[in-house]
MDTraj code that builds the backbone (N, CA, C; nanometers):
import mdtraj as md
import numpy as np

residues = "UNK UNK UNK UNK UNK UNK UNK UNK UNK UNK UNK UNK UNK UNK UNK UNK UNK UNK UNK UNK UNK UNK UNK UNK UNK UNK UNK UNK UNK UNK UNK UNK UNK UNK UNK UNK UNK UNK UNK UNK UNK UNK UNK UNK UNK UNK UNK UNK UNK UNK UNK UNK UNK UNK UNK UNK UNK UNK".split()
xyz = np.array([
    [0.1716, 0.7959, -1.0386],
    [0.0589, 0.8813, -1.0654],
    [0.1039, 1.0260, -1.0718],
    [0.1745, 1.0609, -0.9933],
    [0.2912, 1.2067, -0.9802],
    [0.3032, 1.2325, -1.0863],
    [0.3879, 1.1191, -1.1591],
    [0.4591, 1.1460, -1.2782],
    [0.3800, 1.1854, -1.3979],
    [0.2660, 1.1021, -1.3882],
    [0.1795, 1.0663, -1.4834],
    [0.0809, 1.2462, -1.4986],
    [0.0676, 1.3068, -1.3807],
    [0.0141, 1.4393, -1.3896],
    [0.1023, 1.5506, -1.3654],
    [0.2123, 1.5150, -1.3449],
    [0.3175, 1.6173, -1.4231],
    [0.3492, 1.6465, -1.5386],
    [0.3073, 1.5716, -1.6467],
    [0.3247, 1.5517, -1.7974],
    [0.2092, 1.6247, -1.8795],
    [0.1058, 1.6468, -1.7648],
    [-0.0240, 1.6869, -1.8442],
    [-0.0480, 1.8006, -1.7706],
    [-0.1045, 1.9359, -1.8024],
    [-0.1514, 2.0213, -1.7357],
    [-0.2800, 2.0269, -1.7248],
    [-0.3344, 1.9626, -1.7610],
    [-0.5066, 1.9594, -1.7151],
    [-0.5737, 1.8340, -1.8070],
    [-0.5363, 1.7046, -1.7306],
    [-0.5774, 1.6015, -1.7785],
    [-0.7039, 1.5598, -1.7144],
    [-0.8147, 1.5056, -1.8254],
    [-0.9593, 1.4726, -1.8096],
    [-0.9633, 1.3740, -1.6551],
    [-1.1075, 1.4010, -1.6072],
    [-1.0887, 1.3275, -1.5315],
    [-1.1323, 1.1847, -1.5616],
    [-1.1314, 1.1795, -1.7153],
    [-1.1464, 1.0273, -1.7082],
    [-1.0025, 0.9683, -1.7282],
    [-0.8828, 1.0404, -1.7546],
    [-0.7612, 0.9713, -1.7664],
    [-0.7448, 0.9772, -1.6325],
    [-0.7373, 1.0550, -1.5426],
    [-0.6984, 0.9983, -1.4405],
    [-0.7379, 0.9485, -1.3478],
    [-0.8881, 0.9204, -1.3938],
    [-0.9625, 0.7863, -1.3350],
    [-0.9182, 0.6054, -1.3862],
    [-0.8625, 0.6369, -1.5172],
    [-0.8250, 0.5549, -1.5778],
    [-0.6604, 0.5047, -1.5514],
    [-0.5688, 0.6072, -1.5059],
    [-0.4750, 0.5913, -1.4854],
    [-0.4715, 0.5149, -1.3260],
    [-0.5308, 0.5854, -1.2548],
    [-0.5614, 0.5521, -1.0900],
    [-0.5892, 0.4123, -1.1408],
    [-0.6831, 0.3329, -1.1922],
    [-0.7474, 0.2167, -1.1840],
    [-0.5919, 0.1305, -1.2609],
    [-0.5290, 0.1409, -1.3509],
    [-0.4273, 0.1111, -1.4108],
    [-0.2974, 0.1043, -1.2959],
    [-0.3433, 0.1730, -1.2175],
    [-0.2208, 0.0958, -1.1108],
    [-0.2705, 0.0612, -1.0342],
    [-0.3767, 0.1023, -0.9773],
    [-0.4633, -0.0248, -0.8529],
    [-0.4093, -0.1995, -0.9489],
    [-0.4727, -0.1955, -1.0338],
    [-0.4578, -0.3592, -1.1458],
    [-0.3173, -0.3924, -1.1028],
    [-0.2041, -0.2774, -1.1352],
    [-0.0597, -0.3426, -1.1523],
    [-0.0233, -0.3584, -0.9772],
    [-0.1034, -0.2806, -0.9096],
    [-0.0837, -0.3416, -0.7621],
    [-0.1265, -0.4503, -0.6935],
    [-0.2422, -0.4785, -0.7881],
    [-0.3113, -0.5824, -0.7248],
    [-0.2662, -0.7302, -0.7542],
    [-0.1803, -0.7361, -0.8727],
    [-0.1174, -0.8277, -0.9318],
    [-0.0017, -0.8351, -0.9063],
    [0.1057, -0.7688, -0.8604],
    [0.1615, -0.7580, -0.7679],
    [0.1856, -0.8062, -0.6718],
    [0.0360, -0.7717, -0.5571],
    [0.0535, -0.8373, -0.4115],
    [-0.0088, -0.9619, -0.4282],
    [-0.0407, -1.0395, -0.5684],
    [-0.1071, -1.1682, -0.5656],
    [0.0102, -1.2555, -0.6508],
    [0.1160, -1.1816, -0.7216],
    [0.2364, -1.2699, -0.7446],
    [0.3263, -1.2601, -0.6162],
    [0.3132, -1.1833, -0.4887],
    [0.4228, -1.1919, -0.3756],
    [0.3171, -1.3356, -0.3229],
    [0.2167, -1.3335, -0.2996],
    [0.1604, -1.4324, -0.2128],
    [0.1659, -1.5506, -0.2594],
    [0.1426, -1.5528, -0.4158],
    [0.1601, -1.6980, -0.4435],
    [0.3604, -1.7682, -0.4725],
    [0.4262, -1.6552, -0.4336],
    [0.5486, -1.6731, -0.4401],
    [0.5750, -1.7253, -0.2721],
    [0.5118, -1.6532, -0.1746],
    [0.5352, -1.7128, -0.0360],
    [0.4963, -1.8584, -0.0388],
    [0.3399, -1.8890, -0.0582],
    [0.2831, -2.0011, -0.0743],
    [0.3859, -2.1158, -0.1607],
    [0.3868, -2.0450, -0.2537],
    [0.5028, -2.1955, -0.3319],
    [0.6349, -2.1820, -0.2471],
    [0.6987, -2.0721, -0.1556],
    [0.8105, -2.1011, -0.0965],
    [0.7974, -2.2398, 0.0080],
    [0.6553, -2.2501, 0.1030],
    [0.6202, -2.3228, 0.2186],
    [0.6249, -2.4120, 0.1535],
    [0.5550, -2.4826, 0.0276],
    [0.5019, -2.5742, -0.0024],
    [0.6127, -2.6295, -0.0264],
    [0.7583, -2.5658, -0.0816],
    [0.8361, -2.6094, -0.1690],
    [0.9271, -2.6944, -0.0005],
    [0.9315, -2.6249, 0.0849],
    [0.9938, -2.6429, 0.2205],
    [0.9066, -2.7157, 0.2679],
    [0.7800, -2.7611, 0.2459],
    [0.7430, -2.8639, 0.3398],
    [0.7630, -3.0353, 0.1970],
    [0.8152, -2.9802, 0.0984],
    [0.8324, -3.0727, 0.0289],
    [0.9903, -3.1628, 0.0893],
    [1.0538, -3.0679, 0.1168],
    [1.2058, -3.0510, 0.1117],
    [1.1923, -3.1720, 0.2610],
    [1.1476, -3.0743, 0.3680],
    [1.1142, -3.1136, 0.5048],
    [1.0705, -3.2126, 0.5485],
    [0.9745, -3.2495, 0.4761],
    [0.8854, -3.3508, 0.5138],
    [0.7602, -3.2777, 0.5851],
    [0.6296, -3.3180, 0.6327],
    [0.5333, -3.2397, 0.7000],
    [0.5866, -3.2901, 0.8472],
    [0.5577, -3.2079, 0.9733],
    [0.5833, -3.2635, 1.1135],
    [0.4406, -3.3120, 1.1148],
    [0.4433, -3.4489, 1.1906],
    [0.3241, -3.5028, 1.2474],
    [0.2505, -3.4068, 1.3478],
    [0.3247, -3.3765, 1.4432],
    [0.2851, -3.2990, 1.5919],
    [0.1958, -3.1717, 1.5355],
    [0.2406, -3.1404, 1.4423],
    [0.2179, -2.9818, 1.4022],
    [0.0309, -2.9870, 1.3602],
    [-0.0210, -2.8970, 1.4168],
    [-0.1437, -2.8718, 1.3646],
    [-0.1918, -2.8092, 1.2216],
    [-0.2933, -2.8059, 1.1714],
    [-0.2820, -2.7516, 1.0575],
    [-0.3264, -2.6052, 1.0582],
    [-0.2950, -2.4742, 1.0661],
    [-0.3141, -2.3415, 1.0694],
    [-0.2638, -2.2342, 1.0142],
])
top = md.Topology()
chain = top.add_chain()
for i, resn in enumerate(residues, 1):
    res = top.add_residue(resn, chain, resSeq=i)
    for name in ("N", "CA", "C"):
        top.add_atom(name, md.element.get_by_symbol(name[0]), res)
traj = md.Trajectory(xyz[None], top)
């Protein structure tokens, strides 16, 4: 965003309402490709593993 209003000396505030929202999106997609990358790591390790009986589900 720094970068993005260093380039402009007096940019509207709808670009940089628009810019702000343009990386909220690329953040938010982001922390929802890390989670579904954890999730397929477990799944892939309880494939590998086997499930423990003892273990509760939580």
């Amino acid at each position: 965003m720094i970068g993005y209003l260093l380039n402009y000396q007096y940019p509207s505030l709808e670009e940089v309402a628009d810019e702000m929202l343009a990386i909220l999106s690329d953040r938010n997609r982001i922390m929802q490709r890390k989670d579904l990358e954890m999730i397929n790591a477990s799944w892939d390790n309880h494939m590998m593993q086997g499930f423990n009986e003892g273990e509760g589900l939580t």
